[in-house]
C-alpha positions as CSV (number, residue, x, y, z in Angstrom):
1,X,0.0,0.0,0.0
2,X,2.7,2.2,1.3
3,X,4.9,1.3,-2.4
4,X,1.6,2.7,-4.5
5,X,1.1,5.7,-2.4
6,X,4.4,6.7,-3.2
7,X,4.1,6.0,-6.7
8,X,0.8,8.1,-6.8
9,X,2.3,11.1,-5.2
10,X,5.5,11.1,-7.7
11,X,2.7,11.3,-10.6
12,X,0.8,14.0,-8.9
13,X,4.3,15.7,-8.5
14,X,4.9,14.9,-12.3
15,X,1.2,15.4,-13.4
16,X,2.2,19.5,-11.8
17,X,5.2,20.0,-13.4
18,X,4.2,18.9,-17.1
19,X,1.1,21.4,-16.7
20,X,3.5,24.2,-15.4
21,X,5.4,23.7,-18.4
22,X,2.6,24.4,-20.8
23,X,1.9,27.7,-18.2
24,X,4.1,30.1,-20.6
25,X,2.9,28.7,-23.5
26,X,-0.7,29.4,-22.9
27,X,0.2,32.8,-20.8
28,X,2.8,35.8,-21.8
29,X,4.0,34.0,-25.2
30,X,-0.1,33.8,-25.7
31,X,-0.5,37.4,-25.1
32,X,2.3,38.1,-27.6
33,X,1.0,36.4,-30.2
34,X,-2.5,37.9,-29.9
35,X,-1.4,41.1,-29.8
36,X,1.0,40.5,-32.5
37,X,-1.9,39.3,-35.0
38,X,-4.0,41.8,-33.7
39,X,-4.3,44.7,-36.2
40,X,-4.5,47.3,-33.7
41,X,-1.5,45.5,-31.9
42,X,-3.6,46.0,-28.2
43,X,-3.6,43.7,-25.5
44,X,-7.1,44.1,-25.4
45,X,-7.7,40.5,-27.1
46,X,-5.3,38.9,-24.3
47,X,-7.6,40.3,-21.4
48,X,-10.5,39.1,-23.1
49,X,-9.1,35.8,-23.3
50,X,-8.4,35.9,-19.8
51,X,-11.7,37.5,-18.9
52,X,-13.6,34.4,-20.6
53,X,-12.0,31.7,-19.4
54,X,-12.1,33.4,-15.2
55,X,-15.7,33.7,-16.2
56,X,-16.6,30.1,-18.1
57,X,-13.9,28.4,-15.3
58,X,-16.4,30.1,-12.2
59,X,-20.1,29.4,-14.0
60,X,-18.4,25.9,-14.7
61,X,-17.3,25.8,-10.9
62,X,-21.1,25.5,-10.1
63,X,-22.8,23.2,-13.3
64,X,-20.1,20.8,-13.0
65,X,-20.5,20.6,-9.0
66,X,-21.7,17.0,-8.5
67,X,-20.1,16.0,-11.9
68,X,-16.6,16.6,-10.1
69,X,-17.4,15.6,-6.9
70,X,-19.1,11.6,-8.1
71,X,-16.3,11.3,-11.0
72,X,-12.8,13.2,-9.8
73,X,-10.8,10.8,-11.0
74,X,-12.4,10.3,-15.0
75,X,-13.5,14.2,-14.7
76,X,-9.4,14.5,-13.7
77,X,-8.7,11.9,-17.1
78,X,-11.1,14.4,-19.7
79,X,-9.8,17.6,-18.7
80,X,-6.2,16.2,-19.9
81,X,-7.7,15.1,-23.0
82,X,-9.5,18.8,-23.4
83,X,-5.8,20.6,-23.4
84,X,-5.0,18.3,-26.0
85,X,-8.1,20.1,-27.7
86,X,-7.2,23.1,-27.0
87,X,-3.4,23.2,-28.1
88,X,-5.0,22.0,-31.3
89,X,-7.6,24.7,-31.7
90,X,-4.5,27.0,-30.7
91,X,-3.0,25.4,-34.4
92,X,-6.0,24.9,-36.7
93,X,-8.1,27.9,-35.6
94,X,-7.2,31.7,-37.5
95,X,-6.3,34.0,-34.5
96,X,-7.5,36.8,-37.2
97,X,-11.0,35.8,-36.4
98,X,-12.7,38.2,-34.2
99,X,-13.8,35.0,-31.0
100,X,-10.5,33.7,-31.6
101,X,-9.8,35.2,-27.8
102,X,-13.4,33.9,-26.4
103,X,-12.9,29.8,-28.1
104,X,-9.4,29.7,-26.5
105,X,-10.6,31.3,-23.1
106,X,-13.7,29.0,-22.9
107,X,-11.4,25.9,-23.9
108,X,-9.2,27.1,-21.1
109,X,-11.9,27.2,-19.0
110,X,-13.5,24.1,-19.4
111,X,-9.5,22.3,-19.4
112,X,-8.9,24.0,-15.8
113,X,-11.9,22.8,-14.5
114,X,-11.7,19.4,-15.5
115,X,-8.0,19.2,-14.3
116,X,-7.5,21.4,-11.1
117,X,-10.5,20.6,-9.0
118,X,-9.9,16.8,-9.3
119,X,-6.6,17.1,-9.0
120,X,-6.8,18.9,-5.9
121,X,-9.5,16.2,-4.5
122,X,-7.0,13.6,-5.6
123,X,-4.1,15.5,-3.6
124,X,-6.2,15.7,-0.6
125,X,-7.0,11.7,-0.4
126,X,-4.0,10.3,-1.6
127,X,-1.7,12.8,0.6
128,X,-1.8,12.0,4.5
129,X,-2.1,15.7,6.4
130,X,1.8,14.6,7.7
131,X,3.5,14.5,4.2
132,X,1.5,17.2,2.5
133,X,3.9,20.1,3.6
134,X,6.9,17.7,2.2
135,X,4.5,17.1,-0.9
136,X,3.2,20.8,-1.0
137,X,7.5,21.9,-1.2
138,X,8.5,19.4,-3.4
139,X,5.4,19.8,-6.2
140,X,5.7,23.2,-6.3
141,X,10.0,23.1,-5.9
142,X,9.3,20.8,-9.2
143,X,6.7,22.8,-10.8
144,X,9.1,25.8,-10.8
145,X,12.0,24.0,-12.2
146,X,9.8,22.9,-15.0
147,X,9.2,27.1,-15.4
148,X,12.7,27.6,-15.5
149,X,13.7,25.1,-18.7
150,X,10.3,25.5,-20.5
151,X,9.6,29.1,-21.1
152,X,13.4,29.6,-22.4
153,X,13.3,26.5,-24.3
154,X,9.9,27.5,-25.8
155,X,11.2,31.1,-26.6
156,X,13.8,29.9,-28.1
157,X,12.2,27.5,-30.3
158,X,9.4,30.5,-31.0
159,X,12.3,32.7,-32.2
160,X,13.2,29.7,-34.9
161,X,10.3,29.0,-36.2
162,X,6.7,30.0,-35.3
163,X,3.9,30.5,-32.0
164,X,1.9,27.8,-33.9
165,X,4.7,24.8,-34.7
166,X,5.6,25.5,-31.2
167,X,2.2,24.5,-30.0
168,X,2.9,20.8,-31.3
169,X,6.1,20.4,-27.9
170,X,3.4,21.8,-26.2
171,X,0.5,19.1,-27.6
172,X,3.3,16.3,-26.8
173,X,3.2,17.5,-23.3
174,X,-0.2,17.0,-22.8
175,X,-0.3,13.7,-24.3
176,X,2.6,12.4,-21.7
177,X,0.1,13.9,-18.8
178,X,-2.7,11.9,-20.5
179,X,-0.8,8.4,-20.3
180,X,0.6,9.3,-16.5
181,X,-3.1,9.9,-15.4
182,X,-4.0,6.4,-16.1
183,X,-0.9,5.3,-14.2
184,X,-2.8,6.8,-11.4
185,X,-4.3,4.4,-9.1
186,X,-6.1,5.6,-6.2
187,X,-5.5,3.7,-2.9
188,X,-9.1,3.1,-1.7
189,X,-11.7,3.7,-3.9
190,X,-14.1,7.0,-4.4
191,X,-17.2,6.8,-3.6
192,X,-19.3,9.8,-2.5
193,X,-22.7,11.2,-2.3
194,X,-23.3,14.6,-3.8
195,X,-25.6,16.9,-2.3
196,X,-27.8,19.5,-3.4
197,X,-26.1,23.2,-4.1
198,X,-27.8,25.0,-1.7
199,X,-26.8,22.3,0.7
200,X,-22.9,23.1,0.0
201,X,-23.8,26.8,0.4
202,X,-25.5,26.1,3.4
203,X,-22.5,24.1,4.7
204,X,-20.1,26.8,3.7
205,X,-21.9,29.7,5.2
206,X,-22.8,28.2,8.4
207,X,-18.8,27.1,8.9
208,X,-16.7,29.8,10.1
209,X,-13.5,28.2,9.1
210,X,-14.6,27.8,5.0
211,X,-16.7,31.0,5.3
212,X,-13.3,32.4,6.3
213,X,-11.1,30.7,3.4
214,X,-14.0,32.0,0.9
215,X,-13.7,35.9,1.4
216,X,-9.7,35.2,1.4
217,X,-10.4,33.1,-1.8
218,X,-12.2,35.9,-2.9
219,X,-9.1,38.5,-2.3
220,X,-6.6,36.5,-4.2
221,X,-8.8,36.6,-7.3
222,X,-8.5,40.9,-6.9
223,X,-4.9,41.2,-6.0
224,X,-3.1,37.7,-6.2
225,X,-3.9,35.1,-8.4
226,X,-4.9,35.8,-12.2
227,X,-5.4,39.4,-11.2
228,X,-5.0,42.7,-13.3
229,X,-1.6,42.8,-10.9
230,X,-0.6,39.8,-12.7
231,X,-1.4,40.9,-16.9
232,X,0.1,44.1,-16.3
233,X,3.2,42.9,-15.4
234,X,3.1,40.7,-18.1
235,X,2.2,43.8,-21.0
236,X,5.2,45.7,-18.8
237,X,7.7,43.0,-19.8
238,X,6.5,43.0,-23.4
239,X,6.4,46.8,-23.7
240,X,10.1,46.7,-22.8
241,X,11.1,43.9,-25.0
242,X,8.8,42.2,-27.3
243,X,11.6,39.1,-28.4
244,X,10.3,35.7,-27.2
245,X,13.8,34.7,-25.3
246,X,13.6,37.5,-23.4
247,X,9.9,37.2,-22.8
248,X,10.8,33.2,-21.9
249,X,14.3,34.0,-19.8
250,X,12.8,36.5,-17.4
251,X,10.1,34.1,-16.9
252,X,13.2,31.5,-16.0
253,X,14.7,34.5,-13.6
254,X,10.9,34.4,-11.6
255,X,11.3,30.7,-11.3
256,X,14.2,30.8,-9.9
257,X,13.4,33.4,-7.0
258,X,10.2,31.3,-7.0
259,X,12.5,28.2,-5.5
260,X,14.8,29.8,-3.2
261,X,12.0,32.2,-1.6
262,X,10.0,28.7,-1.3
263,X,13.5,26.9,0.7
264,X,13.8,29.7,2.9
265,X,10.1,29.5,3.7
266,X,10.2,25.3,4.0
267,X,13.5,26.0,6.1
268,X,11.9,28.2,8.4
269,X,9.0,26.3,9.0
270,X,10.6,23.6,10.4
271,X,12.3,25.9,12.9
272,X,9.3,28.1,14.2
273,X,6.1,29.6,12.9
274,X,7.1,32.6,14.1
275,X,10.3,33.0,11.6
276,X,7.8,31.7,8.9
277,X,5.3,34.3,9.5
278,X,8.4,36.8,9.8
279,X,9.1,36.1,6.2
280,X,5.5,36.3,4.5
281,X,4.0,39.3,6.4
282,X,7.3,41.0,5.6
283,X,7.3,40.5,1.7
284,X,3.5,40.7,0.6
285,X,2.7,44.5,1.2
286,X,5.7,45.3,-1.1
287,X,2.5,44.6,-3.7
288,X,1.5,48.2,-3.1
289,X,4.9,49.8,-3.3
290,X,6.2,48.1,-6.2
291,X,3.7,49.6,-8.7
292,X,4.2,53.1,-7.2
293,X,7.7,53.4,-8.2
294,X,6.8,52.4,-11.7
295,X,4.4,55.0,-11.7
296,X,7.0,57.0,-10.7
297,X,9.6,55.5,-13.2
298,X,7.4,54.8,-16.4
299,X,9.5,52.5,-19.1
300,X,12.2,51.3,-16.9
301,X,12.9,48.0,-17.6
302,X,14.5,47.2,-14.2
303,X,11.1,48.1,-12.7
304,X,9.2,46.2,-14.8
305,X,11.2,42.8,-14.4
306,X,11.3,43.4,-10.9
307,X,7.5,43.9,-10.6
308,X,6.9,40.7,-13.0
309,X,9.6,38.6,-10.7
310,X,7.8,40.1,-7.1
311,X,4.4,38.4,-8.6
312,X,5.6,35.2,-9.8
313,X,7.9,34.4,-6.8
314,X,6.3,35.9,-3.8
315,X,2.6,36.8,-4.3
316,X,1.9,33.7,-6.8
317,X,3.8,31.0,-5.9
318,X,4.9,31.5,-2.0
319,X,1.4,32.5,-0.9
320,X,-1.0,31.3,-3.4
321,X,0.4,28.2,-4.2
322,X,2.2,27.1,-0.6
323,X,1.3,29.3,2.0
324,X,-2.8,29.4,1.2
325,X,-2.4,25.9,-0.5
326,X,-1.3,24.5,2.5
327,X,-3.7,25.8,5.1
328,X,-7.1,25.0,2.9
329,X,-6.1,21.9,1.7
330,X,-5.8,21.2,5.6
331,X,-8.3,22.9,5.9
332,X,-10.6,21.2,3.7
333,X,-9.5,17.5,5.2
334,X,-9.2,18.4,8.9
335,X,-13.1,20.3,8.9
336,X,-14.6,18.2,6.5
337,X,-15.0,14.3,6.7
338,X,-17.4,13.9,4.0
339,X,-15.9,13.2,1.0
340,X,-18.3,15.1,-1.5
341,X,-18.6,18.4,1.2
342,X,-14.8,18.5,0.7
343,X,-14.6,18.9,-2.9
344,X,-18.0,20.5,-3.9
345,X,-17.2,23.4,-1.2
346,X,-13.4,23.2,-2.9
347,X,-15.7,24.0,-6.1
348,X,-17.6,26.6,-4.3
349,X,-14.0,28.4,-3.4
350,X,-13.5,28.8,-7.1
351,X,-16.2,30.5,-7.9
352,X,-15.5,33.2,-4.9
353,X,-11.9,33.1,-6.6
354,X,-13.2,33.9,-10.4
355,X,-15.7,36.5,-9.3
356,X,-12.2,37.9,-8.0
357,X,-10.5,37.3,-11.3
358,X,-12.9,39.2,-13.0
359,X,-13.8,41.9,-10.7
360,X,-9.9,43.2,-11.4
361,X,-9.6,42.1,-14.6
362,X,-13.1,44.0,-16.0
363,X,-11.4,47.6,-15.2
364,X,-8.4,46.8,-16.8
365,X,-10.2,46.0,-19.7
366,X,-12.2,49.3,-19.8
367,X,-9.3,51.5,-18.9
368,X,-7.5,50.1,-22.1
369,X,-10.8,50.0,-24.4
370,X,-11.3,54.1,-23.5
371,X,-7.3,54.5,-24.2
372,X,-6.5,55.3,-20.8
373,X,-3.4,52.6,-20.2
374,X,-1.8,55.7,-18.1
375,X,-4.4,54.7,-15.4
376,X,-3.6,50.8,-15.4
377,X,-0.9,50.8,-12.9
378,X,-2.8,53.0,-10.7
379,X,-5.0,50.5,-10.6
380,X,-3.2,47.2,-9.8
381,X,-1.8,50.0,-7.1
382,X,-5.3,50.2,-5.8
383,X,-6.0,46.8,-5.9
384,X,-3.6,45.8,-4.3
385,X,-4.6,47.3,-0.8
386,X,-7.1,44.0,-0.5
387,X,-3.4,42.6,0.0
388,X,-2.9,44.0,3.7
389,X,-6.4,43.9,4.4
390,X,-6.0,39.8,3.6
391,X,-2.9,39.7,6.0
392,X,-4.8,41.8,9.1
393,X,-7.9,39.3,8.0
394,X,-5.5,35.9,8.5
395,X,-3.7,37.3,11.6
396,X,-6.9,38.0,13.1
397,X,-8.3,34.9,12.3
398,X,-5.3,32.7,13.4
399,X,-5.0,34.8,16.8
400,X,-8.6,34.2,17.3
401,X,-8.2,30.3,16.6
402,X,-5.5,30.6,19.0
403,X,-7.7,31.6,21.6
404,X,-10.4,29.3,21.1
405,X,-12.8,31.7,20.4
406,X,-13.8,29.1,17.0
């Protein structure tokens, strides 16, 4: 038993880093291209793209609720085979044509759906609560590594030929993931009874715990995750230098501050919590100062690599996809025995997450439709006061927990 739990968690390890892999591909070197083939050369096609598939990944959050929750582990299977659909309609489809943004963001949507939220059931049944900081470090440690070779590899290979023969490494990826998810055999078997959406709302309201993890859900989608915070950085980088190895290395450069930042944090964790929460509480307001000083400094490429390499390393992958992953994930297990309650509520956080998305994405795309790009970093400047307001909100809460007062 012990011998195919290992072998599960490598996959889910490996199943993270192949999809990580394919994150440039389908992120800054995407925006590039769609700007590039956009006559008006505006990013205003990218945010659509972005837009749609927040919007389709939330409404599908709630019709595929008991879908995901009865089938994880097929739902987990299809949404591999959908990226394969996708990198193909990335190939076949003319990016002149005037939904080419809205097909690829509602593919996008409907492949994150089916892979994430079953994945993340998958990682909370198959990880016991005493390996998933170990698991937690080491998938994301890989995932990182995989962001370091791909999006210089892929730039590179860009730069040589074309967006669109590159998309065929990037269908060859997905196809590996495919075969690895039937490799995939779950320990003891699924079974669970859905229940009625109301019911998981009901749940989620009346628990103070999840209630809690859904308004901080609900703050990453405005100022941490997918946010305006995290296009504008990208149109920053591209504004200074357009060339897809440079686009691909400073991508590599993030990754790499991704992984230290995440030793020192796994290092310091096994000392005391106190030196952990030293390090996070320290770093994250810097969200609100770093687009100040390129307010201040408009054009400087230092700036903007620096604010790109802040988001990726310390507000995406050290909070969002440790710090938070951790403590729902435990969460999720520790307050919630039933099976189907833990994923369709998991499915309920993404929908709080989306309306995020969307809600900091939607004035982005306004500012830039009216012609006012002066005001965008103003924004993301605005937007990112919901990050010290999420901080007081989790210190409060864990001080509170402290005391029993939950």
């Amino acid at each position: 038993m012990q011998k195919r739990e290992r072998l599960n968690e490598k996959i889910l390890i490996a199943m993270d880093a192949l999809h990580n892999s394919k994150g440039s591909f389908m992120g800054i070197f995407l925006m590039a291209f769609m700007i590039g083939v956009s006559l008006k050369e505006s990013p205003t096609g990218y945010i659509c793209y972005c837009m749609t598939a927040y919007a389709f990944y939330g409404i599908l959050s709630t019709l595929f609720m008991h879908v995901l929750a009865a089938h994880p582990l097929a739902s987990w299977r299809i949404g591999i085979f959908s990226s394969i659909i996708n990198i193909l309609a990335v190939i076949l489809v003319d990016p002149n044509w005037p939904f080419f943004p809205l097909l690829i963001g509602l593919l996008t949507a409907v492949e994150s759906q089916l892979f994430h939220r079953p994945r993340e059931f998958l990682q909370v049944r198959e990880i016991s609560s005493d390996r998933r900081t170990k698991f937690t470090s080491a998938r994301n440690i890989c995932a990182q590594i995989a962001k370091i070779v791909m999006p210089f590899v892929l730039g590179i290979v860009i730069s040589e030929t074309s967006f669109e023969r590159t998309a065929i490494i990037v269908l060859a990826i997905s196809t590996v993931q495919l075969v690895l998810s039937f490799m995939l055999k779950p320990h003891s078997e699924i079974k669970v009874k859905t229940h009625t959406r109301r019911e998981v709302l009901k749940y989620a309201v009346g628990h103070t715990e999840i209630r809690h993890a859904l308004w901080v859900l609900l703050a990453c989608g405005i100022a941490l995750s997918g946010c305006a915070y995290d296009i504008v950085t990208q149109l920053n980088i591209y504004n200074a230098d357009s060339s897809s190895v440079s686009l691909g290395s400073i991508q590599s450069i993030s990754s790499i501050a991704a992984i230290i930042i995440i030793l020192v944090y796994r290092h310091l964790r096994t000392k005391k919590k106190t030196g952990r929460d030293a390090l996070v509480y320290a770093l994250l307001p810097a969200s609100i100062l770093l687009p100040i000083t390129a307010i201040l400094f408009p054009g400087n490429f230092i700036i903007a690599a620096v604010l790109f390499v802040y988001f990726r390393a310390v507000m995406s992958a050290l909070f969002c996809n440790t710090i938070f992953d951790i403590y729902y994930e435990n969460a999720l297990q520790k307050s919630i025995h039933d099976d189907a309650y833990r994923m369709e509520i998991n499915i309920l956080g993404e929908l709080w997450l989306c309306i995020g998305r969307v809600l900091s994405t939607a004035p982005l795309l306004f500012l830039l439709l009216i012609g006012r790009d002066d005001l965008t970093l103003p924004l993301i400047a605005i937007q990112s006061l919901a990050v010290p307001a999420m901080i007081i909100s989790i210190r409060k809460y864990e001080t509170s927990r402290a005391r029993g007062k939950l």
